[in-house]
C-alpha positions in Angstrom: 120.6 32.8 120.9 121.5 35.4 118.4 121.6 38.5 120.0 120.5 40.8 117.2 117.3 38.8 116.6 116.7 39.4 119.8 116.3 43.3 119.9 115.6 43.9 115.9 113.3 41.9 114.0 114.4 39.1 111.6 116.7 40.2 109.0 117.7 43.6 110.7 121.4 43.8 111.4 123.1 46.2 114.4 125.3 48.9 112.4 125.9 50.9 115.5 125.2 54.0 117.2 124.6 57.2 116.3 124.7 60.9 117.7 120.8 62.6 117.3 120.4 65.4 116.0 119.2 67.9 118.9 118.8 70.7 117.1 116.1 69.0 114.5 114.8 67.0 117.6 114.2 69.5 120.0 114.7 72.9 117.7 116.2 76.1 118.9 113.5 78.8 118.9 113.0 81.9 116.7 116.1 85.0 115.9 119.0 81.9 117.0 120.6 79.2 115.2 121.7 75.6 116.4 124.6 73.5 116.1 124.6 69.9 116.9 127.7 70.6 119.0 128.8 67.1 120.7 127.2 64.4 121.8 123.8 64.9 123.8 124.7 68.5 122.9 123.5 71.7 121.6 125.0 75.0 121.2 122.3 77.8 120.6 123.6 81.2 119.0 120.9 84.1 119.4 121.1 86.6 116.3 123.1 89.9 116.8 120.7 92.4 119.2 119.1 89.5 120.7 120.0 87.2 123.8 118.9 84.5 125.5 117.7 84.0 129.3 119.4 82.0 131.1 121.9 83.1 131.6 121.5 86.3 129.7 123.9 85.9 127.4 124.2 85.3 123.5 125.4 81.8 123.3 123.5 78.4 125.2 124.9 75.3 125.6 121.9 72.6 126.0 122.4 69.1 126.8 119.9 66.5 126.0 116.4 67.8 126.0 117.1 70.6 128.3 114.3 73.5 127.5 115.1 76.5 125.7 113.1 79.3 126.3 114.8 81.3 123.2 115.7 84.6 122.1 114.7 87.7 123.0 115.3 91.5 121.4 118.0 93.1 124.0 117.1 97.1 124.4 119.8 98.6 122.7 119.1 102.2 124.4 120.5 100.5 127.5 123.8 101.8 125.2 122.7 105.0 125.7 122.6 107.9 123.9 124.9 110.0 126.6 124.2 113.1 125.7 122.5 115.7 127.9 120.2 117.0 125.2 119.2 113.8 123.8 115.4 113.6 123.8 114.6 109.8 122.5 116.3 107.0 122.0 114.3 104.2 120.4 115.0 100.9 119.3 113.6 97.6 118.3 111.9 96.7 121.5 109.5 99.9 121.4 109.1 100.5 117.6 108.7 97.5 115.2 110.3 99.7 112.3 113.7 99.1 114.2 115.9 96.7 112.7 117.4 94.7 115.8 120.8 95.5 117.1 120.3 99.1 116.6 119.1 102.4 118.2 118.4 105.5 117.1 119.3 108.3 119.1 117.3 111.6 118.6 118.5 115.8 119.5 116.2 118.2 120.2 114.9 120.9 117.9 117.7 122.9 116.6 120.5 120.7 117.3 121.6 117.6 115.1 124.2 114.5 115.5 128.1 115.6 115.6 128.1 112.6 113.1 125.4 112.7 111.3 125.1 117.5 110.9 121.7 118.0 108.7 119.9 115.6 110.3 117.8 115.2 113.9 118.6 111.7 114.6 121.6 109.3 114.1 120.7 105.6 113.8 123.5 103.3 115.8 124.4 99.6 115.6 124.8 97.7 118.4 127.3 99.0 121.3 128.7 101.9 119.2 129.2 105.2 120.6 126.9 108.1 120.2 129.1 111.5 120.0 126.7 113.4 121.3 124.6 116.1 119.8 125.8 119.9 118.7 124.0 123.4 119.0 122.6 124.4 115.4 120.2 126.9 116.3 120.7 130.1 115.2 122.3 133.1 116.4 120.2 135.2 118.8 119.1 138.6 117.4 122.0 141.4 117.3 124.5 138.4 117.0 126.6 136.9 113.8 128.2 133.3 113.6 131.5 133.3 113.6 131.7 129.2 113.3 129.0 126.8 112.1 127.9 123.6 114.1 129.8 121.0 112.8 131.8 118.5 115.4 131.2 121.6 118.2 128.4 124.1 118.9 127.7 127.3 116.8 129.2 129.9 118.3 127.8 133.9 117.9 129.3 136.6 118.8 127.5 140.5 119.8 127.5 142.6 116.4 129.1 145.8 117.4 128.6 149.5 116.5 130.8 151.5 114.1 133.5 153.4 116.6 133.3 157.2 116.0 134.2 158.3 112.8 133.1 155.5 110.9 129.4 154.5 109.3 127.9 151.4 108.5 129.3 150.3 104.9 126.9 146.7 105.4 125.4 145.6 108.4 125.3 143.1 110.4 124.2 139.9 109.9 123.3 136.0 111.2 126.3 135.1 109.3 128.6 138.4 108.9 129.3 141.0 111.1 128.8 144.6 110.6 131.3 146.2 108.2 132.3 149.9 108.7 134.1 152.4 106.7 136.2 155.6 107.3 133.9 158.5 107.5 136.0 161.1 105.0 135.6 164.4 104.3 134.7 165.4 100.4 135.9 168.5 98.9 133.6 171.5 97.9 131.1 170.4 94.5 131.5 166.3 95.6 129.6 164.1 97.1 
């Protein structure tokens, strides 16, 4: 008996085996992509600020037609935005205008980014490091700024009086302190 008529129908020939496809079989779920890896084997990668459960982690290993229950968007604000002052930190999982792998990390009124100075929020990309946010407001009344915020917070110091003998040539301002000149003495017919 011919063995191959046996398990093909007439005129079929054996040419061999061949590895399936899991990954067009049994798919690999949305934000991921799949590589037929080996053998019985595929090798799930989930998109950068997503990962997959199990076993939490960004890259699967499934064998046969294991179940794949996919990728999900990681919270991002579990990076933090370690800052003391920081009032919100948002990211894809809680606003849909959030690209994925990011955050955006927000200061409060009158303060603004170290890194990003004119604005009240820095947006961040995955793990990186928020700096933290600086002191812009400005000075209290009676007070000049002696330096801006820039990577550190403004910093005002108390404008003073004129000591004895002197008046107030320009006074004092957020930015300047008071300036005072020499009282003098003008002779007889001047003033």
């Amino acid at each position: 008996m011919n063995q191959s008529s046996s398990f093909f129908p007439s005129g079929q020939i054996f040419t061999g085996c061949f590895d399936i496809d899991e990954c067009s079989l049994y798919g690999n779920g949305r934000h991921a992509s799949c590589e037929n890896s080996a053998i019985n084997k595929r090798t799930i990668t989930c998109d950068p600020g997503f990962y997959a459960t199990p076993p939490n982690n960004v890259v699967v290993v499934l064998t046969g037609d294991q179940k794949f229950s996919g990728c999900f968007d990681f919270n991002e604000c579990h990076f933090g935005c370690s800052d003391k002052v920081v009032v919100a930190c948002t990211d894809s999982t809680s606003k849909t205008n959030i690209p994925p792998n990011t955050r955006v990390c927000t200061c409060p009124k009158d303060y603004q980014p170290r890194d990003a100075l004119g604005n009240s929020s820095v947006t961040l990309i995955g793990s990186s490091l928020f700096s933290g946010c600086v002191d812009c407001s400005p000075c209290p009344f009676n007070t000049y700024q002696v330096a801006p915020c820039n990577t550190t917070d403004r910093v005002c110091e108390v404008c003073e009086s004129c000591p004895r003998g002197h008046w107030t040539s320009r006074e004092c301002t957020e930015h300047s302190k008071r300036q005072c000149s020499k009282c003098t003495e003008c002779e007889e017919g001047y003033y």
